[in-house]
N, C-alpha and C positions, 0 to 999 in steps of 0.2 A: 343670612342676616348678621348684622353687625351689633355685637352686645357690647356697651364696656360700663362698670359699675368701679362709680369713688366713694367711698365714705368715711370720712372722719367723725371720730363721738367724742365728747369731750364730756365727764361729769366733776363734781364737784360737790362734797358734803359738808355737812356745820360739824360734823362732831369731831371730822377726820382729813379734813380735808382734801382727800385721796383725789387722787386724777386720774384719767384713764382714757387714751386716746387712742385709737388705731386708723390705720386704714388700709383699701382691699381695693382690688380692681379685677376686670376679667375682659378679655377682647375674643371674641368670636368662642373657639374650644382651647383659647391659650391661658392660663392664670398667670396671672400679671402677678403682684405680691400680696402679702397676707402677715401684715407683723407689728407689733407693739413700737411704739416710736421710740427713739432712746433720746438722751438730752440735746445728743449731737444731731439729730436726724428730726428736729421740732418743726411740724410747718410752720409757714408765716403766720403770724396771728394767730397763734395759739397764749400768747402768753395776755394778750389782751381779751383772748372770749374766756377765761378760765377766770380773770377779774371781774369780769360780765355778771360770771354764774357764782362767784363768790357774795358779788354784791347781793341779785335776787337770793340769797339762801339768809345773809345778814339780815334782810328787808322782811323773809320771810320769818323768820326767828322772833326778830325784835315786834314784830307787828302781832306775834302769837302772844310774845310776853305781856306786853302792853294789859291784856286783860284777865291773866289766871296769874297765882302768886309762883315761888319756886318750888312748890312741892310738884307743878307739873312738869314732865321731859318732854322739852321739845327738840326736834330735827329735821333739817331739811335737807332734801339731795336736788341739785339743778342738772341737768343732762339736756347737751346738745346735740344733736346729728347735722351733719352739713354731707347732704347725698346729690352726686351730680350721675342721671343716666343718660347714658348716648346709647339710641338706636337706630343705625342708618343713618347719621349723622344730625338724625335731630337731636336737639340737646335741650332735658330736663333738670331745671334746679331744686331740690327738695329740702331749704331749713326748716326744721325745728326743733323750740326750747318746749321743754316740760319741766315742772317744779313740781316737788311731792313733800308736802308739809306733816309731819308726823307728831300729835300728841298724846300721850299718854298721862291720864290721872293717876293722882295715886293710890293706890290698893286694886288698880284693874290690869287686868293682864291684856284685855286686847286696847288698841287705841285709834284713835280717830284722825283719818286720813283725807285730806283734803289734795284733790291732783288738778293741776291748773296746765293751760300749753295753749302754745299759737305756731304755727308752722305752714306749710306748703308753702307761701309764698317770702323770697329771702328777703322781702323789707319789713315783713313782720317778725315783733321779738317783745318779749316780756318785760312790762317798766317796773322800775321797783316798787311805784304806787300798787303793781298788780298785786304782786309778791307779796307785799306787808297785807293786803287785802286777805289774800288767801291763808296767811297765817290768823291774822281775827277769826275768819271764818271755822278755821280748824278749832280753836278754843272756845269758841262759842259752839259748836257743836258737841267736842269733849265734856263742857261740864254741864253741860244738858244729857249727855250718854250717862253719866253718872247718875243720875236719878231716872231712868227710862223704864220703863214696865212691862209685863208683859204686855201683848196682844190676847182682844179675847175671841177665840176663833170663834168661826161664823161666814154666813155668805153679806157681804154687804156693797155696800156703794165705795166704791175708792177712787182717791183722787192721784194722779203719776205727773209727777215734776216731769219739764218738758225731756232731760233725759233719758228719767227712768221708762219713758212712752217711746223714744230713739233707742235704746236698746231692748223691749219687748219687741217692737218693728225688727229691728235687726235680727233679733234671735231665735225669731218665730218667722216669718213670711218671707223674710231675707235670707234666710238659710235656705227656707224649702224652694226658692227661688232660682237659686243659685246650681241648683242641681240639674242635668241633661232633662228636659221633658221625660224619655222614657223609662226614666228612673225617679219618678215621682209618682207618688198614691196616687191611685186613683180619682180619689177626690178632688185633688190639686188639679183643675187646668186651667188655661188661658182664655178669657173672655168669662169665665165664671162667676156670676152673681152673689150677690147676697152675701157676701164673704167683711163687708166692713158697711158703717152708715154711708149714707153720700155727704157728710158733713168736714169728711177727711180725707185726705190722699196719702199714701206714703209711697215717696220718691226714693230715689239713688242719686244722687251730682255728684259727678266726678270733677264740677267745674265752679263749686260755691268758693267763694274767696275766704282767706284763709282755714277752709278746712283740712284736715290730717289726711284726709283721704282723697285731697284734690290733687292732680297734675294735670301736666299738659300734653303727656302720650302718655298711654299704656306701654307693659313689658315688650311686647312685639309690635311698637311703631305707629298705635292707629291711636285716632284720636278719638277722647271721650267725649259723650253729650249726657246733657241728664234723659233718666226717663222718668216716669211713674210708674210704679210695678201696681197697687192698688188706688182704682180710683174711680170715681160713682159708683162703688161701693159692689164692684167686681177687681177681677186680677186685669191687668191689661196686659202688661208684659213679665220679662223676666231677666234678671241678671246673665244668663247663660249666653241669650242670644241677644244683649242690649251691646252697643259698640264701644271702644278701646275699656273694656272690663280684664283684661286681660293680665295678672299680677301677679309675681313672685317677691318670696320675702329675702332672694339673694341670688347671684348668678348661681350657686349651686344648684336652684331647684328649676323643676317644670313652669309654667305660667299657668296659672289657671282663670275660672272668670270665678271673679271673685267684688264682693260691695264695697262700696266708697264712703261716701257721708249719706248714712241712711237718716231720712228725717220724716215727720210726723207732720202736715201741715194742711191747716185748717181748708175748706174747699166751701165753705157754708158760713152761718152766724157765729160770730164767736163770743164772750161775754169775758170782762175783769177779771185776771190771773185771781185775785181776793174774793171776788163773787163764784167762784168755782170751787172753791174751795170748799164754800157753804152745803156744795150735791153729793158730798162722800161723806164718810166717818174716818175714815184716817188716809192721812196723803204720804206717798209712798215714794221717798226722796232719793234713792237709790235700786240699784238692781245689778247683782252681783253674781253669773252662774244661775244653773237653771238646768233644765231636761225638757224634749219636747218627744213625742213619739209620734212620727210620719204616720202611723198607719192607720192609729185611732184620733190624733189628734190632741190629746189632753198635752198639757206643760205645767211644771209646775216650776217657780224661779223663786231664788234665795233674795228676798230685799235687809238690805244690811242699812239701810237709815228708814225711818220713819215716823209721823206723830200721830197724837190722837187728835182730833179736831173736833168743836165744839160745833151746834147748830149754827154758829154766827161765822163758823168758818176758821174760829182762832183756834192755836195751839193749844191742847192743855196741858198733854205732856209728850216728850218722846218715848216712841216704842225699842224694845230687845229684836235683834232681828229674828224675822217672821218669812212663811213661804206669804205667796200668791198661786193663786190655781186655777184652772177653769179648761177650758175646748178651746184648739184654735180658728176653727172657724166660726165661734162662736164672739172670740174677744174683741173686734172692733167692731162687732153688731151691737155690742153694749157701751156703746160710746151715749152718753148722756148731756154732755157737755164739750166744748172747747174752746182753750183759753184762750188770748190774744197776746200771749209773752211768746217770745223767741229765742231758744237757747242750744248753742251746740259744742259739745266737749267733746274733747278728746279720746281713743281710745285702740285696746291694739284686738285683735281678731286671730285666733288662732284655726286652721284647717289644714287636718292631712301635714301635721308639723310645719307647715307655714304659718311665720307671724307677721300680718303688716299693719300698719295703721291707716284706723280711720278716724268718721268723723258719726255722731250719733247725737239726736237730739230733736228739737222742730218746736209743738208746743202744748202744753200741758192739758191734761184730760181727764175726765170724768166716765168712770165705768159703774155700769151696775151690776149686782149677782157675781162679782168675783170671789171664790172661795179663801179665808184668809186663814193662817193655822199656823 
């Protein structure tokens, strides 16, 4: 088989403006080269995407300021990758930008991060309307964190942005999925019932338009299709044995089967992102890290955004981050609701020190009896 791998990364920050480009290649068991670029050795069109990513950081900056005074710090870093793989002489293009909006209040030590990105496909790329977006968003988050409260634990109804429900998918059913059948619990098998409601499905696409996790072949040449790993509310399949799953995070390493854009998506009724809101006590904006235990099933995950929510569905305040808990073949039997928004963000996935990107997200959900603490 015929491997060769290009990658150029370009970043860009508001505080420092620092640049950092390289690029790598590898053809079969030969390495091609592996070096930091010097002034004289610049690719083409470097000095125009480095203006690109100055502007979204400016965009993102000035759109932060816009709504908090100067006692807040803000920063941004814009980072591109432009990765082309040939294998067997098909030939994959993989851009994308991400922006990371960072603010910090004053007298807090941690700060509020907001990560934006568009990629896989090279005609998508970040407007600066996104950018100054994502900087509001971060400040309006920030000085909301500064007044946020505990959580008061207890088992209740909880409501998961369409995210933070694409990375429980991901972290819980995607992982154990991903693994050889004969190295899965017991309890885990294929065609297995009663494992989610029949209200939802959660897929894998390796072929959604611009997601992080989309291409057009796998590491070793085959081509991807989506599957549904859960759905009518049994396992149906499995990443392991589903087609072009096959990924590494650089020629250095193995390929392995590994997920794409895991998402969360309705199969049944769905009701008003606003009216779903009203079936939980606090909605859970984020999902950060986590632990899951194959054997017995329990997980328990770090949510690092979230609010309390009124009978009517409204905000009342933002919560301190809080776990989430419960069984996993129990957490999407306690689906109570589902929403009819649509949302998938970016993200990167770490396995066996491989790191690649995906895509995580679908739509937002209503559980009951989740343990909260």
């Amino acid at each position: 088989m015929r491997y060769f791998e290009s990658r150029l990364n370009y970043a860009v920050s508001s505080d420092g403006r620092g640049v950092n480009h390289a690029t790598c290649g590898y053809d079969g068991n030969r390495w091609m080269h592996n070096r930091r670029q010097t002034r004289s050795s610049r690719p083409s069109g470097l000095d125009e995407e480095l203006e690109t990513l100055a502007k979204l950081c400016d965009a993102a900056v000035e759109g932060a300021q816009e709504s908090c005074d100067s006692s807040f710090e803000v920063t941004a870093l814009a980072v591109a990758t432009d990765q082309v793989i040939d294998v067997d002489e098909v030939r994959d293009r993989r851009y994308r930008q991400r922006l990371r909006v960072e603010v910090r209040p004053p007298g807090m030590r941690s700060s509020v991060v907001t990560l934006g990105g568009t990629g896989a496909w090279v005609t998508t790329r970040l407007s600066v309307g996104r950018a100054s977006e994502f900087g509001r968003r971060a400040t309006d988050a920030a000085s909301a964190a500064v007044d946020a409260r505990p959580v008061e634990p207890g088992r209740m109804a909880v409501v998961l942005s369409p995210v933070a429900a694409g990375v429980l998918a991901h972290e819980t059913w995607g992982h154990l999925l991903e693994t050889e059948r004969e190295n899965r619990p017991d309890w885990i098998t294929t065609g297995e019932k009663d494992v989610a409601t029949d209200t939802i499905r959660i897929c894998d696409d390796p072929t959604l338009p611009g997601g992080w996790g989309t291409y057009a072949v796998d590491d070793v040449g085959a081509t991807p299709k989506a599957v549904d790993l859960v759905v009518g509310g049994g396992v149906a399949t499995d990443i392991a044995s589903s087609p072009g799953r096959m990924r590494r995070a650089s020629w250095r390493h193995r390929p392995m089967a590994r997920m794409t854009n895991t998402l969360v998506r309705p199969s049944g009724e769905t009701v008003d992102a606003s009216t779903l809101c009203t079936m939980g006590a606090i909605r859970v904006n984020g999902v950060s890290g986590g632990a899951v235990d194959p054997n017995t099933g329990r997980f328990v995950f770090h949510a690092n955004s979230g609010e309390r929510l009124d009978r009517d569905g409204r905000s009342v305040h933002m919560l301190k981050p809080f776990s989430i808990g419960g069984r996993l073949d129990h957490l999407f039997r306690q689906v109570i609701g589902v929403g009819d928004d649509d949302e998938v963000a970016p993200a990167s996935c770490v396995k066996n020190g491989q790191r690649v990107w995906v895509g995580v997200g679908g739509c937002s959900l209503a559980l009951e009896d989740i343990d909260v603490a």
